[in-house]
Residue, then its C-alpha position, 0 to 999 in steps of 0.5 A: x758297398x762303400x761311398x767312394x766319397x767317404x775316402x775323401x771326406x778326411x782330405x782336403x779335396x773337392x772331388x768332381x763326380x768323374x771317377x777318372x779325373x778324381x783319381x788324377x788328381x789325388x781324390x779331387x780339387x786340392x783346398x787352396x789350388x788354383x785349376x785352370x780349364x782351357x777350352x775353344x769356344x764351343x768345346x763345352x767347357x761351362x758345362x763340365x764346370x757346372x756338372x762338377x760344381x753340382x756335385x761338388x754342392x752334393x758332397x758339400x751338403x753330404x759332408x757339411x761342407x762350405x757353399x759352392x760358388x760359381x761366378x757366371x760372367x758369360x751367362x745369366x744364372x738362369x741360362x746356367x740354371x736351365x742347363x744345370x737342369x738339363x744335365x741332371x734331370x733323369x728320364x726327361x722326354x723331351x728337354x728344353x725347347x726356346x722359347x716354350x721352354x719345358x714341355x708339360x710331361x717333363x716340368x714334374x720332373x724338372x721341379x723335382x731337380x729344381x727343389x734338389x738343387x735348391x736345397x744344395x750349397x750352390x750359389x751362382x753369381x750370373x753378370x756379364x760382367x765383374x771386377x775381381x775385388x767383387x769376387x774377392x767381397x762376395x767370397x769372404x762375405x760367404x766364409x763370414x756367412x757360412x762359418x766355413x771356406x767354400x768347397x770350391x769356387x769356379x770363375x767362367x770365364x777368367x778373361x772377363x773378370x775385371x782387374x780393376x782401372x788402374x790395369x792396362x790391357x797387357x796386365x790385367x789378365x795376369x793380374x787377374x790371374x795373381x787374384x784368383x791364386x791369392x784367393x785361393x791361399x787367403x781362403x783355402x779353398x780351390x778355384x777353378x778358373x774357365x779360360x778360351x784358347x787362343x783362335x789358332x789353336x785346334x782342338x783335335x785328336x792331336x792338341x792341344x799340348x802346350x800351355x801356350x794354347x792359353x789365351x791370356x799371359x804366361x801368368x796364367x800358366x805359371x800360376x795355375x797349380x793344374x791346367x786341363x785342356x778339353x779336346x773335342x774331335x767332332x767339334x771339327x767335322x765338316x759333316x754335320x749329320x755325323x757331327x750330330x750322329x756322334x754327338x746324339x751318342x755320345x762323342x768321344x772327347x778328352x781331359x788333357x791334364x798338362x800341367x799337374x804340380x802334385x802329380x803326373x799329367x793324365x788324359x781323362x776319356x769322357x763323353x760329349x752327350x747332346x740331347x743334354x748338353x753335358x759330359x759323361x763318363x764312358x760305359x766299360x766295354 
């Protein structure tokens, strides 16, 4: 049977690890282009960026590819390191437990995950905060480093980068957004930038559609070679045990591709897991 990444290892993509959503976009994540994903708060968007980011770094280390980088403004590397693991630890009895952490039959486990996510290309950045000329700094010291371009960079979340303090608050956001597309051109690699929705908009079975649900300036939009929006349905139920029925097996969720400048829109079905905090493709019936 052949690797469906062997396709791809010619192209200048970075596929994502979900089949449908590579497909859409021509084999993955084009070198040089500027993805944005949009999301509400809750939606789970830091963790389909992390579980794309860790396979992503798979197919670097495959394919002798540049380092996956990932600017973590929300979180501290550790938060997202715990959840990376969460996602991607096979046969994990119980998961992570505040503030005991992992329980003692599934630490062997978690360490063998842990050894293979320290061997791979990833490179994650945790602040609560970082000027945009720091990403710029730390990125072009990777090429200078490495030799090589990064396979992908991912900035979560956009409306935390700092442009600089000779920005006013109405400009900084598109200016940030004129940075992270000229850093994608100059090194020619994909940037996947994270953004919030704005508060009114509800991410249900019917929205978002509209490049507007954006929080953020219509640079944003206007410079984004391709906009995704999650929508999250049970994230709105008012009745949590269904709620947390669904989501223990897996909810239903989408990948809304509204804007697509080298190919259509598209919406990707995908699965919001619980137990590990993380997204899955759906099982074929």
């Amino acid at each position: 049977m052949v690797n469906p990444l062997q396709a791809y290892d010619a192209d200048s993509r970075t596929p994502t690890g979900f089949p449908e959503l590579d497909a859409a976009l021509g084999g993955g994540l084009r070198a040089g282009s500027l993805t944005v994903l949009g999301g509400a708060t809750g939606s789970g968007k830091t963790a389909l960026a992390s579980q794309i980011a860790l396979s992503s770094a798979r197919f670097a280390d495959e394919h002798s590819r540049g380092d996956v980088l990932y600017f973590s403004l929300d979180m501290d590397s550790q938060e997202l390191t715990t959840r990376l693991l969460l996602a991607a630890t096979p046969n994990l009895q119980d998961g992570y437990r505040s503030p005991g952490g992992w329980s003692e039959r599934d630490r062997p486990l978690i360490a063998a995950t842990m050894a293979e996510i320290d061997a791979l290309p990833l490179v994650i950045q945790g602040s609560c905060g970082a000027q945009m000329s720091a990403i710029v700094d730390f990125t072009q010291n990777d090429l200078d480093w490495i030799g090589r371009s990064p396979s992908l960079i991912v900035v979560d979340d956009v409306g935390l980068v700092l442009p600089g303090p000779q920005y006013g608050s109405s400009a900084a956001m598109a200016s940030v957004s004129r940075g992270l597309k000229k850093l994608a051109g100059d090194l020619d690699a994909p940037v996947l930038a994270l953004c919030q929705l704005r508060r009114h908009i509800n991410t249900g079975a019917g929205g978002p559609a509209a490049l507007t649900s954006l929080r953020g300036p219509i640079a944003l939009g206007l410079d984004a070679d391709l906009i995704a929006l999650l929508r999250v349905p049970h994230l709105y139920l008012t009745d949590h045990e269904e709620r947390a029925r669904l989501t223990a097996q897996g909810a239903p969720v989408s990948l809304a591709i509204v804007k697509n400048r080298r190919g259509a829109p598209a919406d990707i079905a995908l699965e919001w897991f619980g137990p590990r905090l993380s997204f899955r493709t759906p099982a074929k019936s």
